[in-house]
C-alpha positions as CSV (number, residue, x, y, z in Angstrom):
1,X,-23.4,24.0,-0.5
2,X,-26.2,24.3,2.4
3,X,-29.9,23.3,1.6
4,X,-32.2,26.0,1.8
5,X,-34.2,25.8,5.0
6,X,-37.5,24.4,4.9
7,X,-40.3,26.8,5.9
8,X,-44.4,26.5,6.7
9,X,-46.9,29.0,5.3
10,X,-49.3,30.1,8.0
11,X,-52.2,32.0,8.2
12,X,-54.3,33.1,11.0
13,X,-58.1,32.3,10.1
14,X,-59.7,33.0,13.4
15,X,-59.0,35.6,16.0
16,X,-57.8,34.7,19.4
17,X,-60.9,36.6,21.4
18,X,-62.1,34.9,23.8
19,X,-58.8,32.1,24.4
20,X,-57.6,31.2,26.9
21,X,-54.2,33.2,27.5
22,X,-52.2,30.1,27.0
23,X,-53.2,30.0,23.4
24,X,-53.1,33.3,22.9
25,X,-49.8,33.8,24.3
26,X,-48.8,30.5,21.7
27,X,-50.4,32.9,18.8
28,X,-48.5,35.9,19.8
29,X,-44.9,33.7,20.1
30,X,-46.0,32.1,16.5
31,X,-45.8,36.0,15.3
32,X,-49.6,36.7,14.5
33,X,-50.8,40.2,15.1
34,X,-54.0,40.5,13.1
35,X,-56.5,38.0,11.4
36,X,-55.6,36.5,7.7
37,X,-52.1,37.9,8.8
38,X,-49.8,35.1,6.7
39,X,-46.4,33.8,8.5
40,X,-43.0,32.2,7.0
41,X,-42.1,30.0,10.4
42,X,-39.1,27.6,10.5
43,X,-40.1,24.3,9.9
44,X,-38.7,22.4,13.2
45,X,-40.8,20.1,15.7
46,X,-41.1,23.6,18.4
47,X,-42.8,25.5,15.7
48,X,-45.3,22.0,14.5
49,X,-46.1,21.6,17.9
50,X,-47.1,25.2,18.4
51,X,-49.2,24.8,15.4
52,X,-51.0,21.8,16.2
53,X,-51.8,23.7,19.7
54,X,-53.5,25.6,17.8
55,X,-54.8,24.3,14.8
56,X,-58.5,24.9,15.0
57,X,-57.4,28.9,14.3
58,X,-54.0,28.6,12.3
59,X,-54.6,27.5,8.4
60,X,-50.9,25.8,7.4
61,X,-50.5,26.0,3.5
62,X,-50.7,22.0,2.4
63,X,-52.8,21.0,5.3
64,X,-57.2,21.6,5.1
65,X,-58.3,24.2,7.6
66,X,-61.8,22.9,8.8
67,X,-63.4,25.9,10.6
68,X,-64.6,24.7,13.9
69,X,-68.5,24.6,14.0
70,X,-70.3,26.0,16.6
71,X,-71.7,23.0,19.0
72,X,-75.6,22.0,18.0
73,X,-77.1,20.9,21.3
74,X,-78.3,23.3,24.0
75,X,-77.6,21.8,27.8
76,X,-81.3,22.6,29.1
77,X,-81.1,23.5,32.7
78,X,-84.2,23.4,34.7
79,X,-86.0,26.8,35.9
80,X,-85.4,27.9,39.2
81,X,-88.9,27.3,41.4
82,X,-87.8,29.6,44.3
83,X,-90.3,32.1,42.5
84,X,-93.1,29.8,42.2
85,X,-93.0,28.0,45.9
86,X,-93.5,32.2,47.2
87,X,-96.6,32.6,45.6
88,X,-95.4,35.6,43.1
């Protein structure tokens, strides 16, 4: 008799606004359409590698999905002084 094929659980946790078109095209071919949408994908090395793409907004049932934080520093940049050196 034939095994049963092994499948992954997925679930998209975070929407794809704001990606760049690569990933999102990588979402769309993984099947997602909306947010906390959950997917049965074939469990072969194309499909892993597509996940791991993009893992920071897939969550893969038997793996912890850490929610990327938003970065904590500011890069300061320094004021312009063209408005200064006219005398305004």
């Amino acid at each position: 008799m034939s095994e049963p094929s092994k499948t992954l659980k997925a679930t998209l946790m975070k929407s794809t606004i704001g990606a760049k078109p690569q990933l999102r095209a990588t979402v769309e071919s993984l099947g997602f359409r909306k947010m906390n949408q959950t997917r049965e994908l074939p469990d072969n090395p194309a499909v892993r590698g597509m996940l791991k793409a993009v893992a920071f907004l897939v969550a893969v049932d038997g793996e912890p999905y850490v929610r990327p934080e938003r970065s904590r520093y500011k890069i300061w940049r320094k004021r312009s002084d063209k408005k200064h050196k006219r005398g305004n």
